[in-house]
C-alpha positions in Angstrom: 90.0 73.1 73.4 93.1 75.1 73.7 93.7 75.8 77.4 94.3 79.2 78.9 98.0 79.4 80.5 98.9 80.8 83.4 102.3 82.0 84.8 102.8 81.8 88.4 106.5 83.5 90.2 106.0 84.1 93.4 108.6 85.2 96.6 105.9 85.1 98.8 104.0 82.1 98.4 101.2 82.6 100.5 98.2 80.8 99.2 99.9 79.8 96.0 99.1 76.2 96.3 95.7 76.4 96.9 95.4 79.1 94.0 97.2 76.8 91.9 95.2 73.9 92.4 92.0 76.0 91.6 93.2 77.2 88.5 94.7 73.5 87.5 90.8 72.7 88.0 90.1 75.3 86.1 91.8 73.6 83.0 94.5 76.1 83.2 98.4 75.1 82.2 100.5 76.3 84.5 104.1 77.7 83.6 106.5 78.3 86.5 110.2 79.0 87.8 112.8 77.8 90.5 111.4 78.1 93.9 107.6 78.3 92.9 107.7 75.4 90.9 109.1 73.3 93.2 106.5 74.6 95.7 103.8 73.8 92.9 105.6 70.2 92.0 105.6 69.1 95.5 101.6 69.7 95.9 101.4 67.8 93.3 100.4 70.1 91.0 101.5 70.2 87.3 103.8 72.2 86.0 105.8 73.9 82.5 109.4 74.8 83.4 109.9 78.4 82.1 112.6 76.7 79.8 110.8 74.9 78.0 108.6 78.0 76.8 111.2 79.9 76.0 113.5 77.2 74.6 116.3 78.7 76.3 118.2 78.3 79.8 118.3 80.6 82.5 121.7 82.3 82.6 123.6 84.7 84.7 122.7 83.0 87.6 119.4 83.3 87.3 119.6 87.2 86.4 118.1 86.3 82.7 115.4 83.7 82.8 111.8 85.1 81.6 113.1 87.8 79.9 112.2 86.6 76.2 110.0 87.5 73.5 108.7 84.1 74.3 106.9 85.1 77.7 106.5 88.7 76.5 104.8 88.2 73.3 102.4 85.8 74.7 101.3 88.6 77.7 101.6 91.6 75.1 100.1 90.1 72.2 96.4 92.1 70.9 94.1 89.3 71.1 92.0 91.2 68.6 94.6 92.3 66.4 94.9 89.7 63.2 98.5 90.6 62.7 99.5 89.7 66.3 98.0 86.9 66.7 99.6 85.7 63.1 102.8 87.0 64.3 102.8 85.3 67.6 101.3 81.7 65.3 104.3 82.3 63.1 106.8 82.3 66.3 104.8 79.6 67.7 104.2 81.8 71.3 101.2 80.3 73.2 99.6 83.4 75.4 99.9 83.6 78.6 96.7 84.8 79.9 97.6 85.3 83.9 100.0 86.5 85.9 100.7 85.5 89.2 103.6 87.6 90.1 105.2 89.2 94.0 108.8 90.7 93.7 112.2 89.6 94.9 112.0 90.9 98.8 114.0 93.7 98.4 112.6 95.8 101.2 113.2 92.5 103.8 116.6 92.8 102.5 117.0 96.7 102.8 115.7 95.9 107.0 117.9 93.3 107.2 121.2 95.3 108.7 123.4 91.9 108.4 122.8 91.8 104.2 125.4 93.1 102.0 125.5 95.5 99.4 125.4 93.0 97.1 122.6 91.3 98.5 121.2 94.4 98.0 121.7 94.5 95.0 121.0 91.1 94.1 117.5 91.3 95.7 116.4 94.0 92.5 113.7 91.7 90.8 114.3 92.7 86.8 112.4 90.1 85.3 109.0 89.9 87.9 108.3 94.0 87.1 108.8 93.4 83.5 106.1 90.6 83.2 103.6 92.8 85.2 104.1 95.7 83.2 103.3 93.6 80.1 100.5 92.2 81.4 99.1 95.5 83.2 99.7 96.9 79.8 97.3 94.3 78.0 94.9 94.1 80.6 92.1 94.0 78.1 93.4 90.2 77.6 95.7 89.5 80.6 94.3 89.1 84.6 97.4 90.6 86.6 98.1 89.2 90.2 100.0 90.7 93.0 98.5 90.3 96.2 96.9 87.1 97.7 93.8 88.4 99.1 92.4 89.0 95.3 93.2 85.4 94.7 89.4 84.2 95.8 87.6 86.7 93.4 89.4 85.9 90.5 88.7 82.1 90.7 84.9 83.1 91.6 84.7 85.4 88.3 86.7 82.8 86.6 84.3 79.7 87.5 80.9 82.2 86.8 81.9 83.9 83.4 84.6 81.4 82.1 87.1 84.3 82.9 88.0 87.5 85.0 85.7 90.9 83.9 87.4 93.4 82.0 86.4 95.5 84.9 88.2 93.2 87.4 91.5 93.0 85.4 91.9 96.7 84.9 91.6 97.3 88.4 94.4 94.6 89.2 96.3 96.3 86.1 96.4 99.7 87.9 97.0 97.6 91.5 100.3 96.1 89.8 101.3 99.6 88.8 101.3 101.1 91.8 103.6 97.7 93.4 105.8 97.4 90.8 106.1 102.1 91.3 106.3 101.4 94.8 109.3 98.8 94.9 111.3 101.0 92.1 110.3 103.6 94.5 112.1 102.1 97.6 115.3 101.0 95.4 115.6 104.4 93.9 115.4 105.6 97.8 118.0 103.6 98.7 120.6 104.0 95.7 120.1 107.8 96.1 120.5 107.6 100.0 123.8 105.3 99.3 125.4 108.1 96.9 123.7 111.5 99.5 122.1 113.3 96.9 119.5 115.5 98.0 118.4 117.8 95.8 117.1 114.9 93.3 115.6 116.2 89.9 112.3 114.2 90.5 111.3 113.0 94.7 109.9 109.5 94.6 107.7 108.5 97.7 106.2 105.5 98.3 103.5 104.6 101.7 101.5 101.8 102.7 97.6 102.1 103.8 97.7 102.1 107.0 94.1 103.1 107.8 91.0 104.4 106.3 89.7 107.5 108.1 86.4 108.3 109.1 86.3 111.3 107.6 89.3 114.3 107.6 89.8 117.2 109.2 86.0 117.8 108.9 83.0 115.6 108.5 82.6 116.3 104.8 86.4 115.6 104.0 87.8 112.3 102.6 91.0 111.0 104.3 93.2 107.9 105.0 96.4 107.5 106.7 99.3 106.0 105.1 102.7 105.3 106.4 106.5 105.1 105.4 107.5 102.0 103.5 110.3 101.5 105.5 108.8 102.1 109.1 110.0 104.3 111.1 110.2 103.2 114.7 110.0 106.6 116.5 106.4 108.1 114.7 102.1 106.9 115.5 102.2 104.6 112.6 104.4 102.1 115.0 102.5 103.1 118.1 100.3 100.3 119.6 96.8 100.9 120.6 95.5 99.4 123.7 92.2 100.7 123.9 89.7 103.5 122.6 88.0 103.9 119.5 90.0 104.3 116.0 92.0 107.2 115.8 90.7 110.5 113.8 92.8 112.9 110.9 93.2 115.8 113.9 93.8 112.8 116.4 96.8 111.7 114.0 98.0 115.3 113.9 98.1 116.7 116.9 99.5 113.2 118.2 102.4 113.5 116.0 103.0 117.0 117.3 103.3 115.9 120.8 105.5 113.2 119.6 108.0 115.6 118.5 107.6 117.7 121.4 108.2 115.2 124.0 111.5 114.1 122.2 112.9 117.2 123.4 112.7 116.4 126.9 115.4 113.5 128.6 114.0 114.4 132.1 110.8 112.9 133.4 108.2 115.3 131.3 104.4 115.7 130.1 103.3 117.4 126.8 99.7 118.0 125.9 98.9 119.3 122.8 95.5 121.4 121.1 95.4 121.8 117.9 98.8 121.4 116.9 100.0 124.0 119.7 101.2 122.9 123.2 98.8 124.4 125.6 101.1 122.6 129.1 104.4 121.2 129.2 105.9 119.9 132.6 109.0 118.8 133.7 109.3 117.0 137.0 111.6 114.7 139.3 108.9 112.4 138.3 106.3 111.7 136.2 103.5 112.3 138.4 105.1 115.7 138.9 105.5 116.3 135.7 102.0 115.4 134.8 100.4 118.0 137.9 103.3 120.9 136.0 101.5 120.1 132.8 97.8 120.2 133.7 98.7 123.9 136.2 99.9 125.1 133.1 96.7 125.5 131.5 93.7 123.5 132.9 91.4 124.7 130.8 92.6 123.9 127.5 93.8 120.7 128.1 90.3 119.7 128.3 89.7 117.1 125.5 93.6 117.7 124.7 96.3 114.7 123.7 98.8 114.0 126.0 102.3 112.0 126.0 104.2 111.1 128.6 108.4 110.4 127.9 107.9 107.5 131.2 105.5 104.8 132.5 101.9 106.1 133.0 101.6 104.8 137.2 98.4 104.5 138.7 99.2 108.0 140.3 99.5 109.6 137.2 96.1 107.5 135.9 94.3 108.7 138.8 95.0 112.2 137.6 94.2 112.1 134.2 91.1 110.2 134.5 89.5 112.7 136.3 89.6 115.2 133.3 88.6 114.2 129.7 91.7 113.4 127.5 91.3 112.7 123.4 94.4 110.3 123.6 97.5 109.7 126.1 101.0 108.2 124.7 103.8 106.6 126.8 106.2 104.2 126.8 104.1 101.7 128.9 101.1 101.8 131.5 101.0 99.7 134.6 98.7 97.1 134.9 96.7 98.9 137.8 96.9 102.4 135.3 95.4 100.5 132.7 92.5 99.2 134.2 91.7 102.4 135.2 91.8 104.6 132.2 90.5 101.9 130.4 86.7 102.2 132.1 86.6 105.4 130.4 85.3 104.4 126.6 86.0 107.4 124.9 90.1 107.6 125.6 92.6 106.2 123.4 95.4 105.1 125.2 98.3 104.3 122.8 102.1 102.9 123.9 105.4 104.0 121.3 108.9 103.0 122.6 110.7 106.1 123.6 114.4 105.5 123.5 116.7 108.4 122.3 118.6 106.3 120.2 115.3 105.9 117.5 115.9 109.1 115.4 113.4 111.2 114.2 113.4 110.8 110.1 115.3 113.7 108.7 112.7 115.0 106.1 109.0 116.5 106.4 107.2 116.6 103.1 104.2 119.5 103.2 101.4 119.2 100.4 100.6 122.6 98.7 98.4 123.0 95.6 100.3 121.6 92.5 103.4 120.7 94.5 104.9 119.7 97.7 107.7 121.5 99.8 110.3 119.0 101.4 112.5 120.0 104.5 114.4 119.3 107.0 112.8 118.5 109.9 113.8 120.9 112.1 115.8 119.0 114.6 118.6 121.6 115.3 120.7 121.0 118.9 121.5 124.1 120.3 123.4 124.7 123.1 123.9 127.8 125.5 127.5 127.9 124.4 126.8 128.8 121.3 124.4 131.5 122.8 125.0 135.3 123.1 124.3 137.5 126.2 123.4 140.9 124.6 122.5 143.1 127.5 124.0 144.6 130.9 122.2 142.3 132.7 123.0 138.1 132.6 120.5 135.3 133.8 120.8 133.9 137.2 121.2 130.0 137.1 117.2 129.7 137.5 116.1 132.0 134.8 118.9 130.3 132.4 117.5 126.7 133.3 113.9 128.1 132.4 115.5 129.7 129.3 116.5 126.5 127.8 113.3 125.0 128.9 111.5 127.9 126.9 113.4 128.0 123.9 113.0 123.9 123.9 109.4 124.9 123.6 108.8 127.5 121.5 110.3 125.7 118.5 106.8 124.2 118.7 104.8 126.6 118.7 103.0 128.0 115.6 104.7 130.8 114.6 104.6 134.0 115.5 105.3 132.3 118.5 105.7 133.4 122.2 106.3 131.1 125.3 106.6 131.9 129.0 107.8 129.1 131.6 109.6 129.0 134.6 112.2 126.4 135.0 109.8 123.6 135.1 106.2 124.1 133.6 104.9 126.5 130.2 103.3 129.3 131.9 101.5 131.2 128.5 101.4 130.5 124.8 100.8 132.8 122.4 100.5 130.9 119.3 99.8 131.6 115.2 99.6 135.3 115.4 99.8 137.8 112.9 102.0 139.9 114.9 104.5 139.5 117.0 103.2 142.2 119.8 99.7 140.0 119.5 101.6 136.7 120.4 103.1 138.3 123.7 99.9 140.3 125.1 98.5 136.6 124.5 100.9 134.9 126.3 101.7 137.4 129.5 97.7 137.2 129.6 97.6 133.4 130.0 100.1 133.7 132.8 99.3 136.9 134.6 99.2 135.6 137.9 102.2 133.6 138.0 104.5 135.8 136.2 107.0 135.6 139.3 110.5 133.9 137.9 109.0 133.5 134.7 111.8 133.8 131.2 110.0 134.6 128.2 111.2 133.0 124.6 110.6 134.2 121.1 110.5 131.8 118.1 111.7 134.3 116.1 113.6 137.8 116.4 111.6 140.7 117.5 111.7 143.5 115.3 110.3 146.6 116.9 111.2 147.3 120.6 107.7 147.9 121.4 107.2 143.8 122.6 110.1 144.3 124.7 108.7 147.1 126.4 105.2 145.3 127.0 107.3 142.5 128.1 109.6 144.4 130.4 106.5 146.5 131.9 104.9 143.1 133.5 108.1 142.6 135.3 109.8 139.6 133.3 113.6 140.0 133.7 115.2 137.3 131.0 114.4 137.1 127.5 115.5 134.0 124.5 115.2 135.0 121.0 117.1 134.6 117.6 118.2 137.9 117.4 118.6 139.2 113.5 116.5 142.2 113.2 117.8 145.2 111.9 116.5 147.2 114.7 118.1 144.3 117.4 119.6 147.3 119.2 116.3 148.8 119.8 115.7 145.6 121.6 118.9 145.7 123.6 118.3 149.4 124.8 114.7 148.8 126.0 115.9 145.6 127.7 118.8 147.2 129.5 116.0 150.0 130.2 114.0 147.5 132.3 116.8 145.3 133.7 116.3 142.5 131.2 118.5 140.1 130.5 118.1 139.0 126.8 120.5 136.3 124.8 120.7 135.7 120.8 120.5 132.0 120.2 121.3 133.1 116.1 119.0 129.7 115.8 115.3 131.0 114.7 112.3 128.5 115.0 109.4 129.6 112.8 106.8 127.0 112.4 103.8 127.6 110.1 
């Protein structure tokens, strides 16, 4: 009886020996190289050194070793084709009916910030991707293996049928594609990265499971979460869950929005987000201040809201917030005596993400539309009042331009067309996602109609009729922030000066759709 071969190269050798010995039992022959066979040799396993398949030694310092028609006519050959199998009898290639393959770690290497270029370089697994392509290819013959955890099935289907299911190795087939797509995916990544080129003729992504939803943004919608390949540090996908029930699609979402909110902030300060839109953001000396300028800012819709904190959540601040209902609250760390008491309340989620300014943001945002996706910047643009233009008679005292800064901070994250009133330390109205501009402010000055004292109003975008200014100057705010742009701007100007406003240009605009 002619026994069934089996080619095992592994980097990650988790649960290779065991496999091994299964499949030895199995009356496999196993072939192996360097590392792995030494592994295999020690267990006491037997093994074929890859040389003496292919009658020829590895060279290039290892570069070329399994590259050979030797290897690759035995996982390629047509079983049911005459002429191949003659063919491979004529060339005296056995096949090589598994696989057992993981890559070169090139993505530990790309983490690693002490390894070289070169190391780099050298980490780019050539010959691994080409023997799992082959045998994806011939998966009507060939069982492919990538990942430990299907190492158990295959000896089960292998020990009940005499071999794997057709149905078994086409799924592993399409599972080696996608590793072997991912990994070209993260080396293309980082060659482009290492030369800047941006506008790249194709854009190749690759992301990692990280959890199967529920559901999506409604019941009857499919949807997991999958995050970056190469983490990054400041975004939910790191953040650590302490207690609470899974998190949902619109959790996910409107937790990332307050994540980029609360970035903005280097004072002690409290974002809570609905739906995407901050409905309260507070600044404060400290965080329990901050917390009480959040909640004043709108009580009522931060009722089931998310909210993230830039400092410790103390048991002041807990006390607070557990005597509304929250969706999810974010910070750096809780205190013990915090913890315990948000934590009697089942239905909160209470999550901790390190908050240093020195974790960046990653640069790009990548938006799905039907057929395509749009990729930007991610809109991360440091402005500063230096830079800013005072347009009318009037200028802004100290306070109003303190709560201008704070307002155009938080417009930026507002669904466009976007309005935001504040005072120097707490949102005071949002009007968010209208169609018009006029809409957006009526929405706004409405929310905060009875603390319009003080309050600075900010635009995301320019306004281009005067007829908002004059609803805004007619409830008594005297300092306006917006873009500026509009070819009717001196409109603007003239019915600011005409109510004593003080308005300044940024030339910075901050639409968000």
């Amino acid at each position: 009886m002619i026994k069934k071969r089996a080619l095992i190269s592994v980097s990650d050798k988790t649960g290779i020996i065991d496999f091994a010995k299964q499949l030895e039992a199995l009356n496999f022959e196993i072939i192996s190289t360097g590392g792995t066979q030494k592994t295999l040799d020690e267990a006491g396993i037997s093994t074929i050194n890859i040389e003496s398949v292919t009658d020829f030694p590895e060279i290039l310092d290892g570069r070329v070793k399994t590259l050979h028609p030797t290897i690759h006519g035995g996982l390629l050959a047509k079983r049911d084709n005459d002429n191949h199998m003659r063919m491979l009898e004529k060339h005296m290639i056995q096949p090589i009916d598994m696989v057992c393959v993981n890559l070169y770690p090139f993505k530990e290497t790309l983490l690693n910030e002490t390894s070289s270029e070169e190391e780099k370089i050298e980490n780019i697994d050539i010959g691994g991707p080409s023997m799992l392509r082959s045998a994806s290819k011939n998966f009507q013959s060939v069982t492919v293996l990538t990942d430990s955890s299907d190492f158990s099935k295959v000896v089960t289907e292998i020990k009940r049928h005499g071999e794997t299911t057709l149905e078994t190795r086409k799924r592993l087939a399409a599972k080696a594609f996608r590793h072997t797509a991912s990994y070209d995916a993260l080396i293309a990544t980082y060659l482009t990265d290492s030369v800047k080129e941006k506008e790249t003729e194709t854009l190749t992504l690759t992301y990692d499971l990280k959890q199967v939803l529920r559901y999506g943004e409604n019941s009857h919608q499919e949807a997991c979460f999958y995050e970056d390949k190469i983490a990054d540090p400041y975004s939910l996908a790191q953040a650590k869950q302490l207690h609470g029930k899974e998190l949902s699609f619109n959790n996910i979402r409107d937790a990332d929005a307050c994540l980029r909110i609360i970035r903005e902030f280097e004072t002690p300060a409290v974002v809570a987000v609905k739906h995407m839109n901050p409905c309260g953001i507070g600044l404060g000396k400290t965080i329990e201040d901050a917390f009480t300028h959040a909640y004043s800012s709108d009580p009522v819709s931060i009722f089931g809201g998310i909210v993230a904190l830039n400092q410790e959540v103390t048991l002041a601040v807990a006390d607070k917030m557990s005597k509304i209902f929250l969706e999810i609250i974010i910070a750096p760390s809780f205190s013990n005596e915090a913890y315990t008491l948000l934590s009697e309340k089942k239905n909160i989620r209470l999550l901790t993400l390190e908050m240093d300014e020195s974790l960046n943001l990653k640069e790009k945002d990548y938006i799905s539309v039907l057929g395509g996706m749009l990729v930007q910047e991610i809109d991360q643009q440091k402005e500063t009042s230096a830079n800013w233009q005072v347009v009318t008679k009037r200028h802004p005292s100290k306070n109003e331009m303190e709560a201008l800064i704070f307002a155009n901070k938080s417009v930026k994250h507002v669904k466009s067309n976007g309005i935001v009133l504040t005072n120097n330390y707490q949102t005071l109205g949002i009007g968010a996602g209208q169609m018009n501009r006029v809409g957006a402010v009526k929405i706004a000055l409405d929310q905060a109609s009875e603390k319009l004292e003080g309050a600075v109003l900010a635009s995301d975008a320019f306004f281009p009729m005067s007829d908002s200014i004059e609803l805004i100057g007619k409830s008594g705010v005297k300092a306006i922030i917006q873009p500026g742009g509009s070819i009717k701007d001196q409109d603007s100007i003239d019915m600011a000066n005409k109510y004593d406003i003080a308005m300044i240009f940024t030339n910075v605009r901050h639409f968000k759709h």
